[in-house]
PAMIBA-24638 format. One record per residue (C-alpha): residue in three letters; y, x, z. Coordinates in Angstrom, 3 decimals. Layout:
// PAMIBA-24638
<r 'ALA'; <Y; X; Z>>,
...
//
This chain:
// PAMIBA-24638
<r 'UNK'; <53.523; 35.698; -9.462>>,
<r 'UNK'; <54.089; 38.678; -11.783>>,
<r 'UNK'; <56.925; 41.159; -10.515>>,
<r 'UNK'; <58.422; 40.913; -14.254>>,
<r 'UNK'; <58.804; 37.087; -13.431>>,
<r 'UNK'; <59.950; 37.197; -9.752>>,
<r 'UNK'; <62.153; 40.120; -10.811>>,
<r 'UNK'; <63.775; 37.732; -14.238>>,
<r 'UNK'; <64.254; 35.133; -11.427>>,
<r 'UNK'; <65.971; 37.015; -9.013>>,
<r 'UNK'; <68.070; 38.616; -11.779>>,
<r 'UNK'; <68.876; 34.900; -13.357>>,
<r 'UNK'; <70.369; 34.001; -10.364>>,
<r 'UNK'; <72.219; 36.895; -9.669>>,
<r 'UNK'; <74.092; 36.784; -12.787>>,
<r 'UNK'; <75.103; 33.668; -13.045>>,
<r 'UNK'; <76.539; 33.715; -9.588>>,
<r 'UNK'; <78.615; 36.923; -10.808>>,
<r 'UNK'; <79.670; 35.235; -13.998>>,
<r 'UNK'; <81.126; 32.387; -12.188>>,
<r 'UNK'; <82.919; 34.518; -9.509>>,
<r 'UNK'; <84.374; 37.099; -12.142>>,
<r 'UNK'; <86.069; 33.930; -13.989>>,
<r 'UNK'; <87.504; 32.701; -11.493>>,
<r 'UNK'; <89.143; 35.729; -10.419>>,
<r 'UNK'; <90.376; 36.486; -14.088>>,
<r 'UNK'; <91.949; 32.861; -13.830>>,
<r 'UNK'; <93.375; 33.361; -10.210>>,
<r 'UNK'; <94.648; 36.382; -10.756>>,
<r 'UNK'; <96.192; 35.994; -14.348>>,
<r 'UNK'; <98.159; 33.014; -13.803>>,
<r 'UNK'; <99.148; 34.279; -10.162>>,
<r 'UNK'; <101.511; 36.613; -11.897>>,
<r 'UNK'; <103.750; 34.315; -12.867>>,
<r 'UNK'; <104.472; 33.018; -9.026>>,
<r 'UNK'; <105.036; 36.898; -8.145>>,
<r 'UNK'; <108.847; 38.091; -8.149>>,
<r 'UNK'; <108.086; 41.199; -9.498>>,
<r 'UNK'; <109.533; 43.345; -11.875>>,
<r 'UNK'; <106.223; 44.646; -12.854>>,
<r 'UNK'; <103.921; 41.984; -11.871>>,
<r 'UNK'; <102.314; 42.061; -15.428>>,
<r 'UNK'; <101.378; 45.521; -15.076>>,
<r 'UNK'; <100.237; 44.564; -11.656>>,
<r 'UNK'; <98.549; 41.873; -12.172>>,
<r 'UNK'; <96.172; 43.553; -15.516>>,
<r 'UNK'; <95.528; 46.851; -12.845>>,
<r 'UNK'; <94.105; 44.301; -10.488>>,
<r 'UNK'; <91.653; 42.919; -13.040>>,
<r 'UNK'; <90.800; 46.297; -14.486>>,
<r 'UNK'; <89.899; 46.795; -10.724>>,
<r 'UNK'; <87.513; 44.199; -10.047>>,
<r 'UNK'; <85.570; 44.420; -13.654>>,
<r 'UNK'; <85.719; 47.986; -14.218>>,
<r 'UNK'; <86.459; 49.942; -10.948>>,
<r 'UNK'; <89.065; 51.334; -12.576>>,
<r 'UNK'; <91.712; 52.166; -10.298>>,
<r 'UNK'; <94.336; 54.512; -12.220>>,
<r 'UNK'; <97.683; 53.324; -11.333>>,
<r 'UNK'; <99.127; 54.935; -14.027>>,
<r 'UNK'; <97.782; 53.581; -16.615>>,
<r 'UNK'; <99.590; 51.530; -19.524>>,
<r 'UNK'; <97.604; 48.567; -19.769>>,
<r 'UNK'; <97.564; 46.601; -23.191>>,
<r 'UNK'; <97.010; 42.291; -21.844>>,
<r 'UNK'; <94.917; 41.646; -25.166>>,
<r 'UNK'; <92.917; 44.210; -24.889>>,
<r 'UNK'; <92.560; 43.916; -21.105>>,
<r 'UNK'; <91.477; 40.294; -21.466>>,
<r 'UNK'; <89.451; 40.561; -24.549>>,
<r 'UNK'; <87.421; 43.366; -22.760>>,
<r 'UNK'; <86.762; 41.612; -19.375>>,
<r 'UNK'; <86.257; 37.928; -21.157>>,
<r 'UNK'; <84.591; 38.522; -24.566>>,
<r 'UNK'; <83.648; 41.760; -25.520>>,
<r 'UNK'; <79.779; 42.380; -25.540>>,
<r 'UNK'; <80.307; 45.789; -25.551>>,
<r 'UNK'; <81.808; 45.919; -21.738>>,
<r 'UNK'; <78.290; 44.988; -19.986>>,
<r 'UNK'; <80.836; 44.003; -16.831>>,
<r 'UNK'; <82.790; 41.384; -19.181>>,
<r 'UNK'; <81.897; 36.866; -18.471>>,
<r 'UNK'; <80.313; 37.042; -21.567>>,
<r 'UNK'; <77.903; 39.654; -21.115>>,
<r 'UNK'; <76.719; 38.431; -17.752>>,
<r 'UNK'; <76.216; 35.554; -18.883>>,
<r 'UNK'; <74.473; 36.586; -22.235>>,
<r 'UNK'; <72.384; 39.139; -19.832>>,
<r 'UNK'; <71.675; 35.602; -17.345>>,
<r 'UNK'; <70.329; 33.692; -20.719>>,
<r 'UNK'; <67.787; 36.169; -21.492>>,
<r 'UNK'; <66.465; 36.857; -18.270>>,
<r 'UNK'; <66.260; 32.782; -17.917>>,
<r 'UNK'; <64.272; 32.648; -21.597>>,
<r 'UNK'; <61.141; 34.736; -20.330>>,
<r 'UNK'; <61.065; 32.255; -18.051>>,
<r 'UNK'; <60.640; 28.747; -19.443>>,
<r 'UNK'; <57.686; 28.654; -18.699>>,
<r 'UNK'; <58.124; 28.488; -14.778>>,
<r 'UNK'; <61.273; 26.903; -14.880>>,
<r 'UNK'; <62.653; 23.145; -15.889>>,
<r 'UNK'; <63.141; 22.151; -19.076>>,
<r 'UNK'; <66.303; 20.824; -17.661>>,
<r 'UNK'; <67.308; 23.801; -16.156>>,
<r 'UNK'; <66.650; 26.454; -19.090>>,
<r 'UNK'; <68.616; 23.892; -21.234>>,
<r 'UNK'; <71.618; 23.933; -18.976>>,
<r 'UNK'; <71.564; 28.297; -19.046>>,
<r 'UNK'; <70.918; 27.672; -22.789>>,
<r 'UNK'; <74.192; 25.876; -23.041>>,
<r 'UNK'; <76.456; 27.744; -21.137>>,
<r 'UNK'; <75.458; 30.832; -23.265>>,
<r 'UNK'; <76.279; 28.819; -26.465>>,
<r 'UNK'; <79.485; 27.692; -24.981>>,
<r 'UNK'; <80.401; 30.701; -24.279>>,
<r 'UNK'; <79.289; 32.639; -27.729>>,
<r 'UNK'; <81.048; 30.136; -29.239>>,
<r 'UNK'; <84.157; 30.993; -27.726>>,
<r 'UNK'; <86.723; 32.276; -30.023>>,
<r 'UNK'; <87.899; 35.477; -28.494>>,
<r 'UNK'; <91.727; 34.957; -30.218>>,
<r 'UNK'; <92.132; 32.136; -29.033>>,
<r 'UNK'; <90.843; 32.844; -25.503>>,
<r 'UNK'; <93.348; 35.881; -25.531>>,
<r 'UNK'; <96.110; 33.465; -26.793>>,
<r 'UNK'; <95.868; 30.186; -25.373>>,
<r 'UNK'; <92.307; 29.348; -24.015>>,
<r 'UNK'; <91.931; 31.431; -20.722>>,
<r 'UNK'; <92.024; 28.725; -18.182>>,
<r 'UNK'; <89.651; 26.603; -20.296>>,
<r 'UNK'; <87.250; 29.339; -21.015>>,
<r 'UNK'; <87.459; 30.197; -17.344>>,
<r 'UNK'; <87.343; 26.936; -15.485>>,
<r 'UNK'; <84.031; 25.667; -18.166>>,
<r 'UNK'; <82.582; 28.636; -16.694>>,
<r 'UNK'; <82.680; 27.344; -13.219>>,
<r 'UNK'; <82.250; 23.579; -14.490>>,
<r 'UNK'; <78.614; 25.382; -16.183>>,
<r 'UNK'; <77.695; 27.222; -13.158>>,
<r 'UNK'; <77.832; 24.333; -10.813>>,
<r 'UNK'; <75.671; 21.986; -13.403>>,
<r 'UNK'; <73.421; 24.932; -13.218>>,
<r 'UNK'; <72.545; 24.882; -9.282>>,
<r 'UNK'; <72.473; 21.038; -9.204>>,
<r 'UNK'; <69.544; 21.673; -11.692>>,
<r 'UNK'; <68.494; 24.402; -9.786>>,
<r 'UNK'; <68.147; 22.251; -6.491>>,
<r 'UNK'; <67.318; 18.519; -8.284>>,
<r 'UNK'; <64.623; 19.817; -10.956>>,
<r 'UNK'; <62.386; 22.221; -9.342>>,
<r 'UNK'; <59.838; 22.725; -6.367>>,
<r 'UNK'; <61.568; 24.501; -3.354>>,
<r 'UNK'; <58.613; 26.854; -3.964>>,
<r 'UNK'; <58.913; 31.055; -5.105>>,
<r 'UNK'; <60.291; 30.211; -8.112>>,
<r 'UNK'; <63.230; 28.420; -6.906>>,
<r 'UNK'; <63.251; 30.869; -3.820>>,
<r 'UNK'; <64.121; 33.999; -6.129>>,
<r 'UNK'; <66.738; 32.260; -7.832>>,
<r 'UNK'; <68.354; 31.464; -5.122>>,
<r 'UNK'; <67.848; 34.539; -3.078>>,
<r 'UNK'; <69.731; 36.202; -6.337>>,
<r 'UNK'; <72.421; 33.724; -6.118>>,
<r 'UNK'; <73.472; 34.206; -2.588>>,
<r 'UNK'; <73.216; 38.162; -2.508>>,
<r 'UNK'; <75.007; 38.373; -5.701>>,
<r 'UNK'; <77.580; 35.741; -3.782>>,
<r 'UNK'; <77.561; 38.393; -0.811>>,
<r 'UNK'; <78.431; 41.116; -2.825>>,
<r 'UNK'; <81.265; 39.517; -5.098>>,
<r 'UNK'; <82.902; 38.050; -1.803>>,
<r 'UNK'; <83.375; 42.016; -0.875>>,
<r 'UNK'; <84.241; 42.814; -4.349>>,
<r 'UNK'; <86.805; 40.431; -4.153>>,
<r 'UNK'; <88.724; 41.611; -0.599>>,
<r 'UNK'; <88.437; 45.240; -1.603>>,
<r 'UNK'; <89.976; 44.665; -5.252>>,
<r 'UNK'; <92.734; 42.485; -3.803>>,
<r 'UNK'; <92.988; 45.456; -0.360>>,
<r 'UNK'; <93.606; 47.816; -2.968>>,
<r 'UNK'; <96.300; 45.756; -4.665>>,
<r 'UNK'; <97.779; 45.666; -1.188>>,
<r 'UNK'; <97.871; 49.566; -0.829>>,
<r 'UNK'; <99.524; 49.745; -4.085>>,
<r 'UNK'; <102.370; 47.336; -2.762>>,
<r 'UNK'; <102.466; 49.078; 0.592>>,
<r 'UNK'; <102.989; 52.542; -1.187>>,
<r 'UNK'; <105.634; 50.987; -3.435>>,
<r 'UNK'; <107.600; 49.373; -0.452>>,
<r 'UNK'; <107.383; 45.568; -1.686>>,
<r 'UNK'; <108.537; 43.256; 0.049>>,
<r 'UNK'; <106.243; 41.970; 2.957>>,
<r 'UNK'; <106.379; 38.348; 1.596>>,
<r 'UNK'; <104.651; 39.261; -1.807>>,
<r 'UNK'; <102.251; 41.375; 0.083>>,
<r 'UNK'; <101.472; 38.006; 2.204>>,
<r 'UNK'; <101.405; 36.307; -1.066>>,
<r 'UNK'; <97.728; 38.473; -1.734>>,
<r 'UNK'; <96.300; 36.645; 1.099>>,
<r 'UNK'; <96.270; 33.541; -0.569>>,
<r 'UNK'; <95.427; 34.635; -3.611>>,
<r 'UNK'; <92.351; 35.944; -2.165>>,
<r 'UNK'; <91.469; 32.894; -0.575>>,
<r 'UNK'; <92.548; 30.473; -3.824>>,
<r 'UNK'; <89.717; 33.194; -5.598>>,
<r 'UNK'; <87.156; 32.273; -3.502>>,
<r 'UNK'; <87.781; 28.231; -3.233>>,
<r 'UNK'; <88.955; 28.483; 0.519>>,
<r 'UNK'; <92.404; 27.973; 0.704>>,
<r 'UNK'; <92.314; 24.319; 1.763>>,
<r 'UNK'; <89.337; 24.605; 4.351>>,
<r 'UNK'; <90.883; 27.684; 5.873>>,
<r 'UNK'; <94.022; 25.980; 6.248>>,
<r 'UNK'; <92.182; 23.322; 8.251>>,
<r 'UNK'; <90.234; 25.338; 10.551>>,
<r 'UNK'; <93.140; 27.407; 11.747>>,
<r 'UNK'; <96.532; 25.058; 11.907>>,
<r 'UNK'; <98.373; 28.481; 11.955>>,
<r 'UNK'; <99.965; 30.503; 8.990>>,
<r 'UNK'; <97.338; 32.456; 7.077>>,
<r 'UNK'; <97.095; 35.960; 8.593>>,
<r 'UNK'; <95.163; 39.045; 7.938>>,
<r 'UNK'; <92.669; 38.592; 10.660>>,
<r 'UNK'; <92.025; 34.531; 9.709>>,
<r 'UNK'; <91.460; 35.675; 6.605>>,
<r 'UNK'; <88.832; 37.906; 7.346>>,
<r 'UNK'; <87.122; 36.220; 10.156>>,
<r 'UNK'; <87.390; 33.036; 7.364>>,
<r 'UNK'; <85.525; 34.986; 4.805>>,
<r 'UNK'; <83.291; 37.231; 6.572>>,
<r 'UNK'; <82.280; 35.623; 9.586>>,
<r 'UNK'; <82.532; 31.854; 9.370>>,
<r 'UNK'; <78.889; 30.515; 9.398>>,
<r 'UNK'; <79.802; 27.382; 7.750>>,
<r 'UNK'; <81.915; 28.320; 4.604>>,
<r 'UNK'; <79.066; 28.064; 1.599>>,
<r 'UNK'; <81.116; 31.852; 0.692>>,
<r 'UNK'; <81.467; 33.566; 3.908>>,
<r 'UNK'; <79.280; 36.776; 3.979>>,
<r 'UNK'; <77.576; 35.402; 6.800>>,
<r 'UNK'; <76.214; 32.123; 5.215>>,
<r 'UNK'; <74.534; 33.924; 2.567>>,
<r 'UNK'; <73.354; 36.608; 4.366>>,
<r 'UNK'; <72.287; 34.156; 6.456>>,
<r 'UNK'; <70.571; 32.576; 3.181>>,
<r 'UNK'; <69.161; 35.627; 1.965>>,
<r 'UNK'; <67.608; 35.841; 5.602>>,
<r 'UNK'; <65.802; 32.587; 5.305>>,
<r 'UNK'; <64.576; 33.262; 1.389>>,
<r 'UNK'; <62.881; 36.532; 2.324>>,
<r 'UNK'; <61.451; 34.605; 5.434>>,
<r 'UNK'; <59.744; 32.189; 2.927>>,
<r 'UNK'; <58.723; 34.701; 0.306>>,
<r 'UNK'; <56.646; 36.372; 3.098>>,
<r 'UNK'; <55.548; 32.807; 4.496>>,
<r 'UNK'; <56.363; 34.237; 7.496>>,
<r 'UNK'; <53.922; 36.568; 8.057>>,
<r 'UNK'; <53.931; 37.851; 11.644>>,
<r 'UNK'; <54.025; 41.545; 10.309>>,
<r 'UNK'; <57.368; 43.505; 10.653>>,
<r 'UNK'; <59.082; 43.046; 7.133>>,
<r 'UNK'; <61.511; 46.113; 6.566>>,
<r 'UNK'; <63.452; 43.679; 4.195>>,
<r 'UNK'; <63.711; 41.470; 6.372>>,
<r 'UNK'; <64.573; 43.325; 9.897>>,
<r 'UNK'; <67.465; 45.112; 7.183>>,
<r 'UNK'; <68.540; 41.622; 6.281>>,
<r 'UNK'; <68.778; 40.120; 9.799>>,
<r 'UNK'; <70.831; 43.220; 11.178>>,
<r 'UNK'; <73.441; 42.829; 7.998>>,
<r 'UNK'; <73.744; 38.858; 8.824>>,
<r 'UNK'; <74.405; 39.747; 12.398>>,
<r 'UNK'; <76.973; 42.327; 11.486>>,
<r 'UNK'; <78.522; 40.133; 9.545>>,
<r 'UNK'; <78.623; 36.829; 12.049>>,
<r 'UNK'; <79.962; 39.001; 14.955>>,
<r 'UNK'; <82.642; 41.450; 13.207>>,
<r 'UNK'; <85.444; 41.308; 15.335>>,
<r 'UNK'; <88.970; 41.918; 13.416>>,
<r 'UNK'; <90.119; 44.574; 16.245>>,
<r 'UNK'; <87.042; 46.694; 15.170>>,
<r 'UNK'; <87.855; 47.006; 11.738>>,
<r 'UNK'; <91.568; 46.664; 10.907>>,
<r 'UNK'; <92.378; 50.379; 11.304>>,
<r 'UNK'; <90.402; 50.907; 8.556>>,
<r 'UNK'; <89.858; 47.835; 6.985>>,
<r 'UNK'; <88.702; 49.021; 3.038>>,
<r 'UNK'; <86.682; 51.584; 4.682>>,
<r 'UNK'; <84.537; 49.340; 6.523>>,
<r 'UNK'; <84.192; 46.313; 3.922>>,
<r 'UNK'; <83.373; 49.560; 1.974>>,
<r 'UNK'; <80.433; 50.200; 3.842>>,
<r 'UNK'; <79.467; 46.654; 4.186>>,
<r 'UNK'; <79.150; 46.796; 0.988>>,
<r 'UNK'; <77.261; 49.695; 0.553>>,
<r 'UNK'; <74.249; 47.986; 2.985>>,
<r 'UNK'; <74.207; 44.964; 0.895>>,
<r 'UNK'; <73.228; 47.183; -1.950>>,
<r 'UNK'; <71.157; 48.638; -0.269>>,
<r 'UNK'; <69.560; 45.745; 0.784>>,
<r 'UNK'; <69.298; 44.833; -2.736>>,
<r 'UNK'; <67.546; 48.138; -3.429>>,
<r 'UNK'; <65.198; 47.295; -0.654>>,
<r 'UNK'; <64.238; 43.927; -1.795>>,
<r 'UNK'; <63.601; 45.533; -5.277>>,
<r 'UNK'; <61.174; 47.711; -4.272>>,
<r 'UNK'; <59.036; 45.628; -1.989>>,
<r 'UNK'; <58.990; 42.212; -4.379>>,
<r 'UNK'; <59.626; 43.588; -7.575>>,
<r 'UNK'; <58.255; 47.193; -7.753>>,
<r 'UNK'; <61.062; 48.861; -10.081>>,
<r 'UNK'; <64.852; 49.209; -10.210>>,
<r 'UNK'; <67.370; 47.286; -12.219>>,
//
């Protein structure tokens, strides 16, 4: 296969996995102001989003909720906004139709009309849980088509190995964004209930509030939390099942060829980091070392760029 195709694959997948994660944490988040008893839990609340799309992390800041949510929903011109991922997802997708299903490029196709379609005053106004909750509605019709309409063979492979990094890397996205909005109520003095309160928020982010309620029959703590979302094996989010995922992909791309693979040696080491983090290690400095779990999974990316694809995105 040509590295411009593999690399259109991998890059497919990717984005539509981040589209679907960055919606669902505008949603979340937005309407999880108005359970917060804060005086400024607007202000809050926008910071928090700015955070996650932008990396912008200025506390001080007077946020406008318009313009905030036009930028990280609509706008073109932000290349971190739904709508540019998934604009950026569609044209990756249309230099490849001829690898992929028809039924598959029509399902991209349509999620990129939906959401160009969109009217951006009324999203601002009135339509952000719609706009938000088709996303995820799209996405999921995208992977059944993913899984039901093509060969398991390279082409599906790269999509998928795209889709699970990318999955990797929002999950830490997600716990350092909301760690950070945790700092900022620590340094305020807020009241250790609210502060709880970003626990669950996390969890109702990533889809795993119910299942971690039945796996630990105990009030949702810090360290459930993260041994939840980081280490469980079987939670289709956890950063060990996909880098447990990405493990197996780069195992078939190399039809495992007794060679060492680099990528794959880097790969295996991150999963088992991942599986066997123990809470005690980490806690003291929690944001620092999600920070640098993060870091590897780039860097992982970087590493599976070079080998499969030859150039850098």
């Amino acid at each position: 296969m040509l590295t411009r195709i593999a690399n259109s694959l991998y890059w497919t997948g990717r984005y539509l996995e981040r589209s679907e994660h960055l919606a669902r944490y505008l949603r979340v988040q937005y309407f999880s102001m108005q359970d917060i008893p804060m005086q400024d839990s607007r202000a809050f609340t926008l910071r928090s989003i700015e955070r996650m799309y932008k990396g912008d992390n200025d506390p001080e800041k007077t946020l406008s909720e318009a313009e905030v949510l036009r930028s990280v929903g609509m706008s073109y011109e932000e290349p971190s906004s739904i709508r540019s991922t998934v604009r950026l997802a569609r044209e990756n997708a249309r230099a490849l139709r001829h690898v992929i299903s028809t039924e598959l490029w029509e399902s991209i196709n349509a999620f990129y009309l939906y959401c160009n379609n969109f009217s951006p005053d009324f999203f601002v106004t009135h339509g952000l849980h719609e706009f938000t909750s088709e996303v995820g509605r799209c996405c999921a019709i995208i992977r059944s088509r993913l899984d039901d309409t093509l060969l398991q063979d390279e082409t599906w492979t790269l999509m998928k190995l795209g889709i699970h990094l990318e999955r990797a890397v929002q999950l830490l996205r997600i716990l350092l964004s909301k760690l950070y909005d945790i700092e900022e109520m620590n340094a305020r003095g807020d009241n250790p209930i609210l502060r709880q309160y970003q626990g669950t928020v996390i969890l109702k982010i990533l889809e795993g509030f119910d299942l971690h309620q039945q796996i630990y029959h105990q009030p949702l703590s810090p360290q459930t939390t993260v041994d939840f979302l980081v280490a469980h094996p079987q939670f289709a989010r956890s950063a060990t099942y996909n880098l447990r995922a990405v493990t197996t992909l780069i195992e078939r791309l190399d039809g495992n060829a007794p060679e060492k693979n680099p990528v794959l040696f880097q790969a295996g080491k991150l999963f088992h980091y991942f599986r066997y983090l123990e809470y005690a290690e980490v806690e003291d400095d929690l944001v620092g070392q999600l920070s640098k779990a993060l870091d590897s999974v780039y860097a992982l990316h970087d590493a599976i760029q070079a080998r499969y694809f030859g150039e850098s995105e």
